[in-house]
C-alpha positions as CSV (number, residue, x, y, z in Angstrom):
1,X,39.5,-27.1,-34.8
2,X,38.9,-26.9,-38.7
3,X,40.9,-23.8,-39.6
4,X,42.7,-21.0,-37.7
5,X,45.2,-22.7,-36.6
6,X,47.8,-21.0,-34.0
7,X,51.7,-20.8,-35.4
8,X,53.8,-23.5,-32.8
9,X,56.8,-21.3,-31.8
10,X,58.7,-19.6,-34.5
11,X,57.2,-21.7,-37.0
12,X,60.4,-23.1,-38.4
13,X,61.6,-25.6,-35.9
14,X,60.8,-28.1,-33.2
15,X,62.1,-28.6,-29.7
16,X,63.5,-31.7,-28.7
17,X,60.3,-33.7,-27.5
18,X,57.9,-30.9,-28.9
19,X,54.8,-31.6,-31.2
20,X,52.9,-29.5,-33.8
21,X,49.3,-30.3,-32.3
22,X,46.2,-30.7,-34.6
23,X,45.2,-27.0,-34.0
24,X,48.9,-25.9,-35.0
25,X,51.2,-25.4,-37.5
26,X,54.5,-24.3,-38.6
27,X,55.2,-21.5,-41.3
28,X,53.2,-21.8,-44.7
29,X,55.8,-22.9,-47.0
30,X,56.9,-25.3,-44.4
31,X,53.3,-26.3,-44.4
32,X,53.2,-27.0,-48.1
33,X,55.8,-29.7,-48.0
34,X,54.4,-31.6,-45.4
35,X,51.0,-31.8,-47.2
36,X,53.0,-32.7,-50.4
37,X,54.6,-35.6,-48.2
38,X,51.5,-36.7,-46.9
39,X,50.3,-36.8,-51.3
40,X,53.0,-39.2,-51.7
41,X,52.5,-41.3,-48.6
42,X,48.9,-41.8,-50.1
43,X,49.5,-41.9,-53.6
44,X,50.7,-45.3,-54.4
45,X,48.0,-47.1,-52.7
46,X,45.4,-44.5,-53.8
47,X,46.1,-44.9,-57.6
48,X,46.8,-48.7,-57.7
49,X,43.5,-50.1,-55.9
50,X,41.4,-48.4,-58.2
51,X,43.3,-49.8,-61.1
52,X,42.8,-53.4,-59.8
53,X,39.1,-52.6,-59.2
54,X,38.5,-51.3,-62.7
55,X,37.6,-47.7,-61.6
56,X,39.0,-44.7,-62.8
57,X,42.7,-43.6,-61.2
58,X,41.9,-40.1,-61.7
59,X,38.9,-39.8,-59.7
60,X,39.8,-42.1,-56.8
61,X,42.4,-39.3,-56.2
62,X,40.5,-36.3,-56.6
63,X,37.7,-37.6,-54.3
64,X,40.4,-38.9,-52.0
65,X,41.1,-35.2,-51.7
66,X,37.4,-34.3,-51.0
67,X,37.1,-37.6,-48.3
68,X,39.5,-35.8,-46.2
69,X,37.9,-32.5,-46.3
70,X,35.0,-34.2,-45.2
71,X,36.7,-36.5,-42.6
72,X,38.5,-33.6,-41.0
73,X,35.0,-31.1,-40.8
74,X,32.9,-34.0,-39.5
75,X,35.8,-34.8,-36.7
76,X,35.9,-31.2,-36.4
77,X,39.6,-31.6,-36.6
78,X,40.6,-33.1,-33.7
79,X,41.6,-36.6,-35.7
80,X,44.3,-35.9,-38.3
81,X,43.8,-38.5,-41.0
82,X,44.0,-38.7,-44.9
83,X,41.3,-40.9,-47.2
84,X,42.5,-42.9,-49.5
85,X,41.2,-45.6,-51.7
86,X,40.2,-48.9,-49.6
87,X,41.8,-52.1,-50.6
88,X,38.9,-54.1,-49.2
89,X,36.4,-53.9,-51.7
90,X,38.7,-55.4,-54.1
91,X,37.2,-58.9,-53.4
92,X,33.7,-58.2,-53.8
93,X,34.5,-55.9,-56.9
94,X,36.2,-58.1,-59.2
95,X,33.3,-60.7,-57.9
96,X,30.7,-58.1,-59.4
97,X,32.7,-57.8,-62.6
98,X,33.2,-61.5,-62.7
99,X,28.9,-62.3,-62.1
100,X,27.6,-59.3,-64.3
101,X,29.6,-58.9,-67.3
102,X,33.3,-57.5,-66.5
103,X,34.9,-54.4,-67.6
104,X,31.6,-52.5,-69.1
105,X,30.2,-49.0,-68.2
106,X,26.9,-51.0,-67.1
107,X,29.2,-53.0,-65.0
108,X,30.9,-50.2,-63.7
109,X,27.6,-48.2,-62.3
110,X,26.8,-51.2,-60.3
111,X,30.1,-51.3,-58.9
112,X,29.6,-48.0,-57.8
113,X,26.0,-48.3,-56.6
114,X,27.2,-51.5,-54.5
115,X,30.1,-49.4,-52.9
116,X,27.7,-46.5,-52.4
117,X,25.2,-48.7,-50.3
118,X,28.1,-50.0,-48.4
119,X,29.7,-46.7,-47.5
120,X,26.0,-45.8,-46.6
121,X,25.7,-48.9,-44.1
122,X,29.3,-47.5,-42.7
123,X,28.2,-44.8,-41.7
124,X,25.1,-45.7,-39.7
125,X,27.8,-48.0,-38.0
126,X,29.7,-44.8,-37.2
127,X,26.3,-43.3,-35.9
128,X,25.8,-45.9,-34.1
129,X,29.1,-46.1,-32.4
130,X,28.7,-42.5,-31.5
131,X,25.5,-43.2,-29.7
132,X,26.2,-46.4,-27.7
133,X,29.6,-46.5,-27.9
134,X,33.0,-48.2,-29.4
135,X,32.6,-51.4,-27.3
136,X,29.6,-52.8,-29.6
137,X,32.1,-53.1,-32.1
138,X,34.1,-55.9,-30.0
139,X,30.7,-57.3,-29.2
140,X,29.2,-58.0,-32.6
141,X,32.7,-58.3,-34.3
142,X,35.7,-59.6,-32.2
143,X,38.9,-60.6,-33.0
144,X,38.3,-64.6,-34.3
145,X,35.5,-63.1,-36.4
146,X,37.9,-59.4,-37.7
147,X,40.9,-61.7,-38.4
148,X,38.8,-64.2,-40.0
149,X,37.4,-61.7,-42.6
150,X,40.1,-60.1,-43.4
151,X,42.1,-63.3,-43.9
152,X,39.1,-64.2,-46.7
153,X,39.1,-61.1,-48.3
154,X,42.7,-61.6,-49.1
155,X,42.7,-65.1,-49.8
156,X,39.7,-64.8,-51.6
157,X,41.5,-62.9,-54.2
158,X,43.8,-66.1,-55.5
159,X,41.9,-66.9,-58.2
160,X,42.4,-63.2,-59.5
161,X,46.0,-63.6,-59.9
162,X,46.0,-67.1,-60.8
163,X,42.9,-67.2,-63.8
164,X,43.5,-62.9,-65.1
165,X,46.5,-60.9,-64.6
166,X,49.2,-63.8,-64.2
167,X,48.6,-65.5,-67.7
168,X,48.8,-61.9,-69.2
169,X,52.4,-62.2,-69.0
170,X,53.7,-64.7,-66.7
171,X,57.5,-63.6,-66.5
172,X,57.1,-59.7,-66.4
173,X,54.6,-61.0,-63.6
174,X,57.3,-62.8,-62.1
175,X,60.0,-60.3,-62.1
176,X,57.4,-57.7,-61.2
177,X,57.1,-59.8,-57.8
178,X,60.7,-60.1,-57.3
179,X,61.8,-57.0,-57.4
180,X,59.1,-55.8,-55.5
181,X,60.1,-58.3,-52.8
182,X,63.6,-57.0,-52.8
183,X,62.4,-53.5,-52.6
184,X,59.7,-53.6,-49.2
185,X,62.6,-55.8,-47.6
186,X,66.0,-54.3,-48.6
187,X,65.0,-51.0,-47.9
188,X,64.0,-49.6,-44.4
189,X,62.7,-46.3,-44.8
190,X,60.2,-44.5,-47.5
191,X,61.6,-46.1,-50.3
192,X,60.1,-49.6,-48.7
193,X,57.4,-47.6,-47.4
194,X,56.3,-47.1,-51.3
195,X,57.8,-50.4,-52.6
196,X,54.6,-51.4,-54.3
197,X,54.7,-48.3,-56.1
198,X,58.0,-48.4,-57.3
199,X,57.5,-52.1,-58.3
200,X,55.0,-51.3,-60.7
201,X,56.6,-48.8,-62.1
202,X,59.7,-50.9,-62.5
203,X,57.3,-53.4,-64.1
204,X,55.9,-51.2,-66.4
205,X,58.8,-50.1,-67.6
206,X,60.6,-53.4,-68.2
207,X,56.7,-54.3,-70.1
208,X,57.8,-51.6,-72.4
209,X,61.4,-52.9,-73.1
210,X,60.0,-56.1,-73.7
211,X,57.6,-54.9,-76.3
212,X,60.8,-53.2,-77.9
213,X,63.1,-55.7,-77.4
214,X,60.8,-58.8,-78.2
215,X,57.9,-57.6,-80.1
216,X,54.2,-58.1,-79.6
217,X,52.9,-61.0,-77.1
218,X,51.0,-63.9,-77.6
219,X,48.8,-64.6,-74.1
220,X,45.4,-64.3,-72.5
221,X,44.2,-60.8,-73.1
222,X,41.9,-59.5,-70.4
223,X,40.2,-56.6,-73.0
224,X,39.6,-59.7,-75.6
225,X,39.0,-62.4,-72.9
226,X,41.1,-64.7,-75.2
227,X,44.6,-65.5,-76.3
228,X,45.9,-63.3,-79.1
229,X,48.9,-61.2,-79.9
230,X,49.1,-58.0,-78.8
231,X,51.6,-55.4,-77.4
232,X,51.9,-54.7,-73.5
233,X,52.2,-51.5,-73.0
234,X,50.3,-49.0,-75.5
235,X,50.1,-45.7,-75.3
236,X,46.5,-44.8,-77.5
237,X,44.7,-43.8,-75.1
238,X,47.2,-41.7,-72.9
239,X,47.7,-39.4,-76.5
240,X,44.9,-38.8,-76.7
241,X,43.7,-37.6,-73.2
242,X,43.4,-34.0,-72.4
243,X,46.1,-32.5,-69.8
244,X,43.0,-30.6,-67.9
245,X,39.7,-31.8,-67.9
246,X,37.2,-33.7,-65.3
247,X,38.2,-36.9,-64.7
248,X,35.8,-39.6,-66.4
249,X,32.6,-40.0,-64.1
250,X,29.8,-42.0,-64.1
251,X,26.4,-42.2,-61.8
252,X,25.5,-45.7,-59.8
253,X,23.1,-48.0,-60.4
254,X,22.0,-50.9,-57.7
255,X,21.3,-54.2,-57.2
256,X,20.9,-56.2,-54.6
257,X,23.1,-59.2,-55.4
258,X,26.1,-56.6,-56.2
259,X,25.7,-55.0,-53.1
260,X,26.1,-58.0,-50.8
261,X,29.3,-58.9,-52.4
262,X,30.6,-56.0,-50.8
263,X,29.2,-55.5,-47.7
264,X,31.8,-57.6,-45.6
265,X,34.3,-55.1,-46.6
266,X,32.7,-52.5,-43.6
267,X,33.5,-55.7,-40.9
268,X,37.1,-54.6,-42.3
269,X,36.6,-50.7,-42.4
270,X,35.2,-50.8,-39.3
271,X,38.3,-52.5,-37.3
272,X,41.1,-50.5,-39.5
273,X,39.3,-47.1,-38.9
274,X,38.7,-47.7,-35.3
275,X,42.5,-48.7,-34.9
276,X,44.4,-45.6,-37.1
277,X,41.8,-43.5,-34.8
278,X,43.0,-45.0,-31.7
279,X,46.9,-45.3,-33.3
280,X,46.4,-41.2,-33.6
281,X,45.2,-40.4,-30.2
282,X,48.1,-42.3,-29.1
283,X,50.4,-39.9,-31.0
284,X,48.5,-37.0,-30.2
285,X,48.2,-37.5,-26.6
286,X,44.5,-37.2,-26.6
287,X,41.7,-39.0,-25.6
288,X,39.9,-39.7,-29.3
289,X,37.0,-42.2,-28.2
290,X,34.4,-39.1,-28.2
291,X,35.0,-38.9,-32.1
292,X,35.7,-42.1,-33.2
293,X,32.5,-42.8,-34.2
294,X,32.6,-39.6,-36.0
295,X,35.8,-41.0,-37.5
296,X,33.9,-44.4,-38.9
297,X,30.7,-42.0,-40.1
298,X,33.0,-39.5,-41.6
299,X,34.7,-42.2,-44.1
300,X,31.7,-44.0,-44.9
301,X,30.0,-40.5,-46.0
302,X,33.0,-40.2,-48.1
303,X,32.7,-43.5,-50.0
304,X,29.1,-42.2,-50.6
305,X,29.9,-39.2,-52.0
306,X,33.0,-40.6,-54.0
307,X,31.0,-43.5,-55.2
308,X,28.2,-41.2,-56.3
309,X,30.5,-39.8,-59.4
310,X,31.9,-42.9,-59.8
311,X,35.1,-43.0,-57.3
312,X,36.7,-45.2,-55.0
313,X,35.6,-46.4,-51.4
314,X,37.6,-44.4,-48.6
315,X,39.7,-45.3,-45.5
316,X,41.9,-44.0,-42.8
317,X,45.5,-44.5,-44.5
318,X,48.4,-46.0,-41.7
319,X,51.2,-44.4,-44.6
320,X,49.6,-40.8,-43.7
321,X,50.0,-41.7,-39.6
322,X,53.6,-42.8,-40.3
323,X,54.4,-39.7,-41.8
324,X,53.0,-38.1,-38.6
325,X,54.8,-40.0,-36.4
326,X,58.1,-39.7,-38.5
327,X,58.0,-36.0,-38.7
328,X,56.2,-35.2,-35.3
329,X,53.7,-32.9,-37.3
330,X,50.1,-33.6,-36.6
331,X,49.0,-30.2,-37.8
332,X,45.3,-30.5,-39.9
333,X,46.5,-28.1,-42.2
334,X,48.8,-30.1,-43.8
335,X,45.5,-32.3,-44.8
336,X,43.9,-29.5,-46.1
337,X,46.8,-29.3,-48.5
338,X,47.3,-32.0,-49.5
339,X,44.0,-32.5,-50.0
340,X,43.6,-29.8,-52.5
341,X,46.6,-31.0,-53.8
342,X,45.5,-34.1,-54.6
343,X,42.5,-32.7,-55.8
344,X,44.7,-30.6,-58.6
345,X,45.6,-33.4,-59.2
346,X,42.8,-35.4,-60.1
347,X,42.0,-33.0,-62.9
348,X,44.9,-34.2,-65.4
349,X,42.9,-37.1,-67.5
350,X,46.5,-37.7,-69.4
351,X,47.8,-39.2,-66.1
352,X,44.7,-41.2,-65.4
353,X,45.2,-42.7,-69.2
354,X,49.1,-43.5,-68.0
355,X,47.6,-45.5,-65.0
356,X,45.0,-47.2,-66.7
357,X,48.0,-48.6,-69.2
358,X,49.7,-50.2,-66.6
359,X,49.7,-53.9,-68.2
360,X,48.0,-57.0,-66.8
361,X,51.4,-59.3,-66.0
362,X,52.8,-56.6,-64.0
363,X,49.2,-55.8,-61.8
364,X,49.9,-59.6,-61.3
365,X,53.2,-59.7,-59.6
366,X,52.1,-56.6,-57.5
367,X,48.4,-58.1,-56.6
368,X,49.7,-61.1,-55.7
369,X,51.7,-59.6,-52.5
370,X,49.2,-57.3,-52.1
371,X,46.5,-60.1,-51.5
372,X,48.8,-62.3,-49.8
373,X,49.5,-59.8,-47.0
374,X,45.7,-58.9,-46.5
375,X,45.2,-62.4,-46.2
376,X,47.9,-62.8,-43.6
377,X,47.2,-59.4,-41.4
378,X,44.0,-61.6,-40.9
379,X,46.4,-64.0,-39.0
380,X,48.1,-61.4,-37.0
381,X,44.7,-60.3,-35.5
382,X,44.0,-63.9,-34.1
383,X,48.0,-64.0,-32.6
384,X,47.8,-60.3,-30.9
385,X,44.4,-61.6,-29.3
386,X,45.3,-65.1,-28.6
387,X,42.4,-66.5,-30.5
388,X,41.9,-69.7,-29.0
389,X,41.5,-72.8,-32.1
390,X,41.0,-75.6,-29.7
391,X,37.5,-74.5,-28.9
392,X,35.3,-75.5,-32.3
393,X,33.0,-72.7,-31.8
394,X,36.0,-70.3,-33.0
395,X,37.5,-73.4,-35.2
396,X,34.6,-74.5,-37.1
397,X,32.8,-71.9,-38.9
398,X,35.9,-69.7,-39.4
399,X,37.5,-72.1,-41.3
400,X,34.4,-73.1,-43.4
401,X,33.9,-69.5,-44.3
402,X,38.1,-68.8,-45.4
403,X,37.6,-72.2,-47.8
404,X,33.9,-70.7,-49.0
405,X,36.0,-67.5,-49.9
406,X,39.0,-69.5,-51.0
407,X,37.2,-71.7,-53.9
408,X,35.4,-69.3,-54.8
409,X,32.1,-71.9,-54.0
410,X,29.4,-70.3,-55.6
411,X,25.7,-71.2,-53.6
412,X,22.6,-70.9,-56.1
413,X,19.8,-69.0,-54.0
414,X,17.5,-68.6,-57.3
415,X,18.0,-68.6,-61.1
416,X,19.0,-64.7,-60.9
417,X,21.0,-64.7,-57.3
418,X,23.8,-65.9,-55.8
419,X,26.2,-65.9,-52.6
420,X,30.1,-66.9,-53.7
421,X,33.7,-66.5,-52.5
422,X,34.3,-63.5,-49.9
423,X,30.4,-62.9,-49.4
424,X,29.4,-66.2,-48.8
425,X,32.6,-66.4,-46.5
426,X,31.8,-63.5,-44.6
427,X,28.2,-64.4,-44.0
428,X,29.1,-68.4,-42.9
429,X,32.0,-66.3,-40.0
430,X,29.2,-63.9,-38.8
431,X,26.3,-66.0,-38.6
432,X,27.9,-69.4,-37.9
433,X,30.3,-67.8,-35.1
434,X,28.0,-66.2,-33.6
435,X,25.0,-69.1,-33.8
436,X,27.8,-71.5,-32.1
437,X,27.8,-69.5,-29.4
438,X,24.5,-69.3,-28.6
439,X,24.0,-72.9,-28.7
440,X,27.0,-73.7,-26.3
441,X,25.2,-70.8,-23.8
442,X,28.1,-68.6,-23.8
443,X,27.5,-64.8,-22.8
444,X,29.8,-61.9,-24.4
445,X,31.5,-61.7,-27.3
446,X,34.8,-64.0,-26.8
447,X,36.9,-65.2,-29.5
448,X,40.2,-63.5,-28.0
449,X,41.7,-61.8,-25.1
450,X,40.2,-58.3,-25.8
451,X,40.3,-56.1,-29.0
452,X,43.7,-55.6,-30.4
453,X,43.5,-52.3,-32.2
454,X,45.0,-53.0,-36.0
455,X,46.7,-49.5,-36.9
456,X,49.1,-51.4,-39.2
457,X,46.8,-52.7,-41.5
458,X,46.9,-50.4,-44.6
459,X,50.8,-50.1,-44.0
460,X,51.6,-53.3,-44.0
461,X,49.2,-53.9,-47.2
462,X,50.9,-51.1,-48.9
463,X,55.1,-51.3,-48.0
């Protein structure tokens, strides 16, 4: 059901044991606040992955607003999800900007075009999961081979940390990490829900102290790409933005080399969407398999149509589902606002500037738990399915890809082209896994005791 939804009860309170379904909802105003909780379950992730990626704030949350106005038509309502900004194309991103000439409007539309293609591919995997089912997923990608890439897109992200944002300022990077440690694990509830969020901001505000306090500093200066002076926190460009305005867009532009970087992000989508699917037909009640390819089509058509003007890739957000399961409200119509919400949002370029000021030492000491924990949710995949290490076929070629993605290596296929870090990782996992197998002459998929759906991912990523 997309709209018209029936009023549960008196519309002001639940029963002990009692659910607002999908097709229901409580009064209006009620209604309002739960979409405005589900715009700050989203918000912290949605804002700071485009910021790491280089793309515009703004528009990743205005077409994060759109995404689920699309996700919830195309599953005709009966999945209750929010889109926000992926945190798996990070890797193959900043390996785009690092091959074709960083932070520049050129590099930019290629970013764009690359997550355009792959949000394209996404979808016909969502097509084709609605046709022949959700099991071909376990077959072409099972556990040893899920856990694997996700492990490499996190740890393939070390050198970020370690050669750009860290040497921007290494002890506002440092505090920036501890306190946001202190934060995810002292506190239980949303506060450590949006830790990361609250980390940066405590980082950025202790960047501007420090400018204050101890004047300009001298470090590696990612606009410059050298050491100079310079202060950490400035303000220019957040003056002189408009209050209400179109965020900055910008069309694509494609090439094949920038678009393979990314593709091993949709082995990722692919397992995260299928499990926040399955996490809310547990929660619902409800037997979700007839739309979950619908579910994986829907956010790959809204990566296209983000990444067309310039936005962020989509996913299925595990904050959103919590908030559900907290609150017992599963009610579309709370998506609907707060997708319009965020979309109001979106159209206030003077916040975007504030974002896009957030400096480089304190996107280190948040990126570098944010990577960490992607990296390690790769782990937890292999432990829930009882990946077996003792056989080489599942030993051997996953641990050649994580190192690959690791280093980065970088593999020369001609003077113009080449495979490095997460996409040469991702390719050596696939291909090598799956070539094992067929020279040892074993049938199925294997690499686990059965699919272990992985509704925690984006949670755990984000607090």
């Amino acid at each position: 059901m997309v709209a018209g939804w029936t009023k549960h009860g008196d519309g002001k309170t639940l029963a002990p044991g009692e659910v607002v379904r999908p097709d229901e909802r409580l009064s209006w105003p009620r209604m309002v606040g739960f979409g405005a909780q589900h715009v700050v379950a989203m918000f912290g992730a949605t804002f700071v992955f485009p910021l790491v990626m280089g793309l515009d704030p703004n528009v990743a949350i205005m077409f994060s607003g759109v995404g689920t106005i699309m996700f919830l038509l195309i599953v005709k309502g009966k999945v209750p999800s929010y889109l926000g900004t992926s945190a798996s194309f990070v890797g193959g991103v900043l390996a785009i900007r690092a091959l074709m000439g960083g932070d520049t409007p050129a590099t930019d539309a290629l970013v764009t075009g690359a997550i355009l293609v792959a949000g394209f591919v996404l979808a016909l995997v969502g097509v084709a999961i609605h046709f022949l089912g959700v099991q071909i997923i376990n077959r072409v990608f099972p556990p040893v081979v899920t856990g694997a890439v996700v492990m490499l897109i996190g740890f393939g992200l070390a050198y970020v940390v370690a050669d750009i944002y860290w040497p921007q300022d290494q002890w506002i990077a440092l505090i920036t990490m501890t306190v946001t440690f202190v934060i995810i694990v002292l506190f239980k509830g949303f506060i450590g829900r949006i830790g990361i969020l609250l980390g940066l901001i405590i980082g950025f505000v202790l960047s501007w102290g420090a400018d204050r306090v101890f004047g300009n500093i001298t470090a590696f200066n990612a606009g410059t790409g050298a050491i100079d002076t310079h202060p950490r926190v400035s303000f220019e460009g957040v003056a002189a933005a408009d209050w209400i305005g179109l965020p900055s867009m910008h069309f694509p532009d494609f090439r094949f080399s920038a678009v393979l970087l990314v593709l091993p992000a949709v082995i990722a989508l692919v397992a995260e969407n299928v499990g926040h699917v399955k996490a809310v037909g547990e929660m619902t009640r409800t037997d979700v398999d007839p739309y979950m390819g619908r579910a994986v089509a829907a956010d790959g058509a809204a990566t296209v149509v983000a990444s067309a003007f310039g936005g962020s890739p989509t996913t299925t957000y595990a904050e959103n589902i919590g908030v559900m399961a907290a609150t017992r409200v599963y009610s579309t119509a709370a998506y609907y606002i707060a997708a319009v919400i965020a979309i109001l949002f979106g159209l206030c370029p003077k916040f975007g500037a504030l974002v896009a000021a957030t400096p480089g030492g304190v996107l280190g000491g948040i990126t570098v738990i944010l990577y960490g924990m992607i990296g390690l949710l790769g782990a937890k995949i292999w432990i829930e399915n009882r990946v077996d290490f003792s056989d080489p076929v599942n030993l051997v070629p996953i641990g050649a890809g994580i190192i690959l993605a690791i280093g980065p290596v970088k593999h020369m296929i001609s003077s113009d082209f080449t495979l490095e870090g997460i996409a040469l990782g991702t390719i050596v996992v696939v291909a090598g896994y799956h070539l094992l197998r067929v020279i040892a002459g074993r049938g199925g998929a294997g690499g686990g005791a059965g699919p272990k759906e992985v509704s925690e991912l984006r949670r755990e990523v984000t607090g």
